[in-house]
C-alpha positions in Angstrom: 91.8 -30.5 10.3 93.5 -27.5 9.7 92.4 -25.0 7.1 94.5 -22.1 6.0 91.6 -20.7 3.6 88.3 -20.8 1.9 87.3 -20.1 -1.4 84.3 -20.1 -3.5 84.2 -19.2 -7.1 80.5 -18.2 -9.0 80.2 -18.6 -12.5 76.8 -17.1 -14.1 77.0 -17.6 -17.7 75.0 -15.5 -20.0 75.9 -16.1 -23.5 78.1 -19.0 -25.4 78.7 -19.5 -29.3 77.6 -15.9 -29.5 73.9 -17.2 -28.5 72.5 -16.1 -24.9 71.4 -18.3 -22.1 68.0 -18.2 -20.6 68.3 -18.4 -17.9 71.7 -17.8 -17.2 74.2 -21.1 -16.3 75.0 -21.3 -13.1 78.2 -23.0 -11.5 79.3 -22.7 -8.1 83.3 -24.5 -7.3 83.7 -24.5 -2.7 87.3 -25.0 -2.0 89.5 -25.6 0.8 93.0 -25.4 1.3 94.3 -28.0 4.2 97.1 -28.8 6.3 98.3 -32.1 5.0 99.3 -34.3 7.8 101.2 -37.4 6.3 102.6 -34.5 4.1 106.8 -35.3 4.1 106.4 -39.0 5.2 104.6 -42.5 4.2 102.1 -43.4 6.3 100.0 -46.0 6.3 96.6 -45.3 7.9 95.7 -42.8 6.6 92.4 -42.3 8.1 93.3 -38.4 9.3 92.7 -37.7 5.4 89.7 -40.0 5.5 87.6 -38.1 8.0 88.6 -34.9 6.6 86.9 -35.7 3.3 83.7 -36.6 5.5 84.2 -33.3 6.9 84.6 -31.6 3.5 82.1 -33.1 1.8 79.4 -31.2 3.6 80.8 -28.1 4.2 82.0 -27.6 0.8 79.0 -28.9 -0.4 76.8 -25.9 1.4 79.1 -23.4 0.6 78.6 -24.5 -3.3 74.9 -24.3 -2.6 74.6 -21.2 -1.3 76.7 -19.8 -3.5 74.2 -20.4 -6.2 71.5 -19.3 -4.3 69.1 -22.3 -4.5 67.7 -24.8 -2.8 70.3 -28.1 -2.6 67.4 -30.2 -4.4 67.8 -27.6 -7.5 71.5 -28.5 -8.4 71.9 -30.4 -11.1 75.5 -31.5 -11.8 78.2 -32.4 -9.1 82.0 -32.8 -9.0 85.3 -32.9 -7.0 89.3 -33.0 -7.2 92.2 -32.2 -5.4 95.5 -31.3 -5.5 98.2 -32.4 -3.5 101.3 -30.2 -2.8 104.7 -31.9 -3.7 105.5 -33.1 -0.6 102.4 -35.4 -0.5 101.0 -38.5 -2.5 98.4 -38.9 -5.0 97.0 -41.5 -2.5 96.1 -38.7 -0.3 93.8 -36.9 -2.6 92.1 -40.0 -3.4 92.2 -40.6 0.8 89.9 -36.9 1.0 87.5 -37.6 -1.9 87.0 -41.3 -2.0 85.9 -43.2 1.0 83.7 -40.5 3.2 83.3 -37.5 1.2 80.6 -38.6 -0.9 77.8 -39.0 1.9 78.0 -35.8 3.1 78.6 -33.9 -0.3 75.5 -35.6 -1.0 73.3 -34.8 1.7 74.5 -30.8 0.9 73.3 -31.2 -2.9 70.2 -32.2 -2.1 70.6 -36.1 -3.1 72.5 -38.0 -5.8 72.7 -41.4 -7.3 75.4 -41.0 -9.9 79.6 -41.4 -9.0 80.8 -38.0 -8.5 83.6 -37.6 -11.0 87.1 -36.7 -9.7 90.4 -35.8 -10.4 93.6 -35.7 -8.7 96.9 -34.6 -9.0 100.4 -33.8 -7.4 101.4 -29.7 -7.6 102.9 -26.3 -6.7 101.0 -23.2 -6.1 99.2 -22.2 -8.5 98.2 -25.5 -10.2 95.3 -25.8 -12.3 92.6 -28.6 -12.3 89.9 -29.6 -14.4 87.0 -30.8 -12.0 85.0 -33.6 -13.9 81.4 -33.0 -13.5 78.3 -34.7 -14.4 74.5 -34.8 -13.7 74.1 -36.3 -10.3 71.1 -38.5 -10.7 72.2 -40.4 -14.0 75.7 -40.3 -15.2 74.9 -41.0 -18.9 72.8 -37.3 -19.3 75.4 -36.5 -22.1 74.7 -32.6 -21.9 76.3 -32.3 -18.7 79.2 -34.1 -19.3 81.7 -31.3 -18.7 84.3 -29.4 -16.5 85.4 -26.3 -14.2 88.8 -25.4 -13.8 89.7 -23.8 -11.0 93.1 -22.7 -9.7 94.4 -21.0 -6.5 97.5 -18.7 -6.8 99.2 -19.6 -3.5 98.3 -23.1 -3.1 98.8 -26.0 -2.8 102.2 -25.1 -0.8 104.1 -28.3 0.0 102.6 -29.2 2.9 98.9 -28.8 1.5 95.8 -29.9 -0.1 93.7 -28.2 -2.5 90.0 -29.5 -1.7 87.6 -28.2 -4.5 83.9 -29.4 -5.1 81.8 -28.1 -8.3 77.7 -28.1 -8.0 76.1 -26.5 -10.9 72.3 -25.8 -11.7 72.8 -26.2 -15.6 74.2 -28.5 -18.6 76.9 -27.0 -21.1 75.3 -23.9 -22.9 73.5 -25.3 -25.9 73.9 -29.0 -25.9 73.1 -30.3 -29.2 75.0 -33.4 -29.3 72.4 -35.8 -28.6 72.4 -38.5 -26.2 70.0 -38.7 -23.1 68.6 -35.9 -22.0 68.1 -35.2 -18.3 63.9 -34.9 -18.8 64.8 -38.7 -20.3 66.3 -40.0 -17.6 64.8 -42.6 -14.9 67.5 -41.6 -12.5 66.8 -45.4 -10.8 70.5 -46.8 -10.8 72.7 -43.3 -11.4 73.4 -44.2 -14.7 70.3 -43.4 -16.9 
């Protein structure tokens, strides 16, 4: 695996709809930027983008942790996309975050029983993506159905892959749309 950067982006959000948080929201998005190598060709194993999602999954993972500054058992909410530069496929974003990264990612959050949302999408430097997130211990927790987007100005080039996973310690800011509430939730089956 070779990794041309690192970057972790912190999110502490005080107020919203002109009302203030307390505490403040905390989001945390770990991303890598990777060689991609089946960029420029079809390949058909493609089990070199496998293991670099189980690679991924915990290192990124950590770094989202610790740049909260809690415990991994204290997140709340979990995510993950990827972009592909344009001489890759779609396929090989879902190759990183589908089959291996999960585990690890996991073990770095502290636990987790609910699909990690993703996205995925083909791009030039400086693409935008939305990373789906949701509360990892029951996907139906409707107040932390939400998103981080995150960008990177000189990435993906063509030959890359942007890697980014989202933890978060907190909901939206003043959820009032009903729906289960995380203190409602079993958290038996991931969903509720």
């Amino acid at each position: 695996m070779e990794i041309r950067k690192y970057v972790t982006i912190l999110e502490e959000i005080h107020s919203d709809g002109g009302r203030q948080m307390k505490p403040p929201g905390k989001r945390a998005a770990a991303i890598a930027v990777v060689k991609n190598p089946c960029a420029g060709k079809f390949v058909e194993d493609l089990t070199p983008l496998i293991d670099i999602g189980d690679v991924l999954g915990g290192i990124l993972g950590k770094r989202a942790v610790d740049a909260l500054g809690i415990l991994p058992e204290k997140a709340e909410s979990y995510g993950k996309a990827a972009i592909v530069g344009e001489n890759g496929e779609r396929e090989h974003a879902a190759a990183i975050l589908h089959p291996k990264l999960g585990k690890p990612f996991r073990d770095a959050v502290g636990g987790g029983k609910s699909l990690i949302p993703s996205a995925k999408k083909i791009g030039g430097m400086g693409t935008e993506i939305d990373v789906p997130i949701n509360f990892k211990d029951a996907a139906f927790v409707r107040s932390h159905f939400d998103a981080m987007a995150i960008r990177i100005d000189d990435a993906p080039m063509a030959d890359e892959i942007v890697v980014a996973l989202v933890v978060t310690v907190c909901g939206r800011p003043h959820p009032r749309i009903g729906g289960l509430k995380k203190e409602e939730a079993k958290m038996e089956d991931g969903l509720r």
